[in-house]
C-alpha positions in Angstrom: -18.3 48.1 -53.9 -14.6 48.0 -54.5 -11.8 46.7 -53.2 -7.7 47.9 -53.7 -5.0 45.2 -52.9 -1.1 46.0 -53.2 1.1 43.2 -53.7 4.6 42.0 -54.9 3.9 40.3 -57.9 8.0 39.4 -58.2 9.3 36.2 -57.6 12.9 37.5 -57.1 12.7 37.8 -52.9 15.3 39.0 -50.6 18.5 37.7 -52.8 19.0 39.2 -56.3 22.1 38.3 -57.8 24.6 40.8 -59.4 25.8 39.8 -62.8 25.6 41.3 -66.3 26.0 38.8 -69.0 24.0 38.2 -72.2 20.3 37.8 -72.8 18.1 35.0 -72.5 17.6 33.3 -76.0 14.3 32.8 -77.5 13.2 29.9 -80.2 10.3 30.0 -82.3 8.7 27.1 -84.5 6.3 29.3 -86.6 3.1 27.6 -88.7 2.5 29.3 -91.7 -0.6 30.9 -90.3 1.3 34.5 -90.4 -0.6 37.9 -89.0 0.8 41.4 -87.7 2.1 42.1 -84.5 -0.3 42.9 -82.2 -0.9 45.8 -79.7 -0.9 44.3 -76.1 -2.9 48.0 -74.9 -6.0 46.2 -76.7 -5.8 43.6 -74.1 -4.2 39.4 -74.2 -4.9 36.7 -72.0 -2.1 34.4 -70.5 -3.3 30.9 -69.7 -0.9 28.8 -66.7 0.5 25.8 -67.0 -2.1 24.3 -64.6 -5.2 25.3 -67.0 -6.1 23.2 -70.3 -8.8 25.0 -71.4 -10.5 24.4 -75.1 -9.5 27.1 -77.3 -10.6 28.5 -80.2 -8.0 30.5 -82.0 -5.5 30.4 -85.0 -2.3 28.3 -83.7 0.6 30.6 -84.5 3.3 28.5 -83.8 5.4 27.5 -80.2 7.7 29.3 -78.2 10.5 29.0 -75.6 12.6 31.2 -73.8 15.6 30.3 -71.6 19.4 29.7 -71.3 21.5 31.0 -74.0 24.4 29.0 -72.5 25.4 32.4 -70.8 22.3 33.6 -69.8 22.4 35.8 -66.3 19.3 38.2 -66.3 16.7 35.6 -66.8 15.0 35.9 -63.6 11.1 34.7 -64.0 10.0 38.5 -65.0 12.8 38.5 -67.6 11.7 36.2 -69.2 8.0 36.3 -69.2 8.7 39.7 -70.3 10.2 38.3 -72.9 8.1 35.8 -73.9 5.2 38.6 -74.2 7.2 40.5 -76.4 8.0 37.8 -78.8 4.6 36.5 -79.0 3.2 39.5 -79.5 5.3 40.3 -82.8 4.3 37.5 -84.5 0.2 38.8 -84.0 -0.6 36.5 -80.8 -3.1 37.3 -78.1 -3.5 34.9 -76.1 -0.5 32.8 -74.9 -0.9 28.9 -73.2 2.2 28.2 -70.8 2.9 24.4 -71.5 6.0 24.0 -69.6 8.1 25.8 -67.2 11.7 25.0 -65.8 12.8 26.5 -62.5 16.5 27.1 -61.7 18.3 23.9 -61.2 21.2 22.6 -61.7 21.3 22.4 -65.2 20.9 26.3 -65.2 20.8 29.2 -63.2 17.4 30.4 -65.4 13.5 30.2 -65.2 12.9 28.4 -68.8 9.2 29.1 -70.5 7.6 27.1 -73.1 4.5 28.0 -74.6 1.9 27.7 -77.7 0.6 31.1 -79.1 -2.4 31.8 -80.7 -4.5 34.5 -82.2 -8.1 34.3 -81.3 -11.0 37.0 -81.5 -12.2 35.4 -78.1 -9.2 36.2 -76.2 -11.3 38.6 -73.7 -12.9 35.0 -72.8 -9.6 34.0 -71.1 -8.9 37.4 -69.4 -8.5 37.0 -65.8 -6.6 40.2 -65.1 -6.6 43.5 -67.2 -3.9 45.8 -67.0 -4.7 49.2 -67.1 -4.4 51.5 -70.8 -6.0 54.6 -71.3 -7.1 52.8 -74.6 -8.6 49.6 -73.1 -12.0 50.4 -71.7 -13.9 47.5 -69.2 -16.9 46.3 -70.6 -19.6 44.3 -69.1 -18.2 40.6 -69.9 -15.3 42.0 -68.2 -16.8 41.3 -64.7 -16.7 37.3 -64.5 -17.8 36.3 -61.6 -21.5 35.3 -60.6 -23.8 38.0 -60.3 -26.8 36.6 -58.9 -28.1 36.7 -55.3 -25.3 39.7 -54.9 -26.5 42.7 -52.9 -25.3 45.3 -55.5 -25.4 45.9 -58.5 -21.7 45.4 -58.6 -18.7 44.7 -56.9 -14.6 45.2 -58.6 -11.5 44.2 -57.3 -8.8 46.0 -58.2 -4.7 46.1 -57.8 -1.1 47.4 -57.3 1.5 45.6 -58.5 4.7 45.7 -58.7 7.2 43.6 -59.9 11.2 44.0 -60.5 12.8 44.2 -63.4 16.8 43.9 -64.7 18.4 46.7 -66.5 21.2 47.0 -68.6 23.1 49.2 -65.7 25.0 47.2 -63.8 23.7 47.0 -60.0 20.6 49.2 -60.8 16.9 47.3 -61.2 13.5 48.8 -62.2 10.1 48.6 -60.1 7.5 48.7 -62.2 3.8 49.7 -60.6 0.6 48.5 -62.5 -2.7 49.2 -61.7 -4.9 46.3 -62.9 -8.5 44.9 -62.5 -9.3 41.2 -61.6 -12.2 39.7 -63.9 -12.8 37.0 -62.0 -13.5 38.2 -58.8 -15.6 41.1 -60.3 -19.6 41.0 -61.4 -21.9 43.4 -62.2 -25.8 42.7 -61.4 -27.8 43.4 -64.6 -31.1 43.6 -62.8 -29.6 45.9 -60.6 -27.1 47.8 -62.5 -28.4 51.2 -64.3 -27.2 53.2 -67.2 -23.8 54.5 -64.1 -22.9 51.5 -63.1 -20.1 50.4 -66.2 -18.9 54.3 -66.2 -18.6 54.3 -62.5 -16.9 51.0 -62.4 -13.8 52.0 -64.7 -13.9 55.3 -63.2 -12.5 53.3 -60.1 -10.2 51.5 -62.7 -8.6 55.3 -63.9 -8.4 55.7 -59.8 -6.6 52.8 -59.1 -3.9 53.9 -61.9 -3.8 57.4 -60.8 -2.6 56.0 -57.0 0.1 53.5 -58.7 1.7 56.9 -60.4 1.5 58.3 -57.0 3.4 55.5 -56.0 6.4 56.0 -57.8 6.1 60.3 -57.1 5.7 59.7 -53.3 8.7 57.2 -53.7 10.9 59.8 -55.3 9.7 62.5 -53.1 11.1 60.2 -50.3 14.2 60.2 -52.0 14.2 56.0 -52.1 16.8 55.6 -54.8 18.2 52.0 -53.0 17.3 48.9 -51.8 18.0 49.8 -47.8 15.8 52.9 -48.6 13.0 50.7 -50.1 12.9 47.8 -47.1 13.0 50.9 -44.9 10.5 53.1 -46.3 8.4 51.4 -49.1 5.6 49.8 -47.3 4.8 52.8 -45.0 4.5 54.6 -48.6 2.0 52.1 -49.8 0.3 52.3 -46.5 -0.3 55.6 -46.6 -1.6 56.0 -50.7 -4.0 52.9 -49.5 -5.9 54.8 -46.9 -6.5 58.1 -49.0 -7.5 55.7 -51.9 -10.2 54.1 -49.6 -10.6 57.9 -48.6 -11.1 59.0 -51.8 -13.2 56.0 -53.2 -15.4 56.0 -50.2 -16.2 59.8 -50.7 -16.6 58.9 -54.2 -19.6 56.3 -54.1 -21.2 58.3 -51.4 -22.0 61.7 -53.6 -22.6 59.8 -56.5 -25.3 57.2 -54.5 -26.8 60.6 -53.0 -26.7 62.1 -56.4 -25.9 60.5 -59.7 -25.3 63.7 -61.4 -22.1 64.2 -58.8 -20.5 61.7 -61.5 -19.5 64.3 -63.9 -17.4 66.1 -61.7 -16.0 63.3 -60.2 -14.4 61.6 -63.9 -13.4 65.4 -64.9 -11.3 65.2 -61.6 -9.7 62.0 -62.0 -9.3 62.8 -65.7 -7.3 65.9 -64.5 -5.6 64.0 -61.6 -3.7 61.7 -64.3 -3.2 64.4 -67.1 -0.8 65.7 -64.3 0.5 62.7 -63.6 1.3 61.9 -67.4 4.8 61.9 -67.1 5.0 58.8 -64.8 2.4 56.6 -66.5 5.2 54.0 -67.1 5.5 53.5 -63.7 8.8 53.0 -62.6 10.7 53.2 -60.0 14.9 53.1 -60.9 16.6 51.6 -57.6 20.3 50.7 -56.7 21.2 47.0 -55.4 
């Protein structure tokens, strides 16, 4: 069974302020446990503020991002954007947000603080996986309880999209992702068979083939502002929902009635996104 959800992840709402003015500043107090950047399409694991969980990993060292004293594109995906990017160069995969500052009136900014750490158990803290055609799910993927379920396995996965600042004046990105929630996704050993892992992520390479239709359908409507998108936007994402359900209810059917149907099914979708290839970044460039 499977589930596809399309949200605004963006904590920007209905007022998005016009300025251009320099970027947020980031401060790093490094240990002297060094290691090479690592590749965020192998996968990292983001742990809130509210969560204190034990873990096991190389401290790299702490980071904040915020106000540079004249600081005006440091919305909250700014800078978490950010904040991936710099952990990520210094060889972290898993980041613990320890403190975060809203805009006040101190500062017009979102403000992150957090410790960064490299740790070969960073699939452990996953709760969401983003999809990359080089990150594959794997059973301890699916974290939620398996038994007494009534097959033999169940995935939730997502749209979302977020905005993001440019460095064109009165133009802001929306970025689609496709992306699979761990926690709200099992897979029944007793049940599951040799299909059940293959069919899973073949749902996963479905889900990211509708979130690049997202972004064609949007051009194809010619939505290029942000009148265009409040008008138009949701009856787009209406629409690519129901012939996803169409297309993933079709899917499970032949497959249940013959396993062998799964073949032809991941050729398909494999095709379906080779011809989509040239909007897997997802993003949608709109006028404020």
């Amino acid at each position: 069974m499977n589930k596809l959800y399309i949200f605004n992840t963006s904590l920007i709402g209905l007022t998005i302020f016009l300025m251009v003015g320099c970027s947020p500043k980031a401060t790093m107090k490094l240990s002297s446990n060094t290691r090479d950047a690592w590749d965020e399409k192998k996968g990292y694991a983001i742990i809130p503020l509210e969560e204190s969980p034990t873990i096991n990993g190389v401290f790299l060292g702490e980071l904040y991002v915020g106000d540079s004293g004249l600081s005006t594109r440091c919305d909250y995906t700014t800078i978490l954007d950010i904040l991936k990017e710099k952990a990520f160069a210094t060889g972290a995969n898993l980041i613990k947000i320890k403190k975060v500052k809203k805009p006040d009136f101190m500062s017009t900014c979102y403000r992150f603080t957090a410790d960064l750490f490299y740790s070969l158990e960073y699939k452990n803290y996953e709760k969401v996986i983003f999809w990359t055609e080089e990150r594959k799910l794997a059973k301890p993927d699916f974290k939620a309880p398996s038994e007494n379920r009534p097959h033999d396995s169940r995935s939730i996965h997502k749209i979302q999209y977020s905005w993001h600042r440019t460095d064109k004046a009165r133009y802001w990105h929306i970025k689609f992702r496709a992306s699979f929630d761990c926690e709200s996704s099992y897979i029944n050993n007793k049940k599951a068979n040799e299909l059940t892992l293959p069919s899973e992520h073949l749902l996963f390479d479905m889900t990211e083939k509708y979130a690049r239709l997202m972004v064609q359908e949007m051009k194809n409507k010619g939505i290029r502002d942000l009148k265009m998108f409040n008008k138009d936007a949701d009856k787009v994402m209406s629409d690519l929902s129901d012939k996803w359900d169409l297309e993933r209810d079709k899917y499970l059917t032949e497959v249940q009635e013959d396993p062998a149907a799964f073949d032809k099914w991941r050729t398909k979708i494999d095709e379906d996104l080779k011809s989509l290839e040239l909007l897997v970044k997802k993003r949608l460039l709109i006028k404020i």
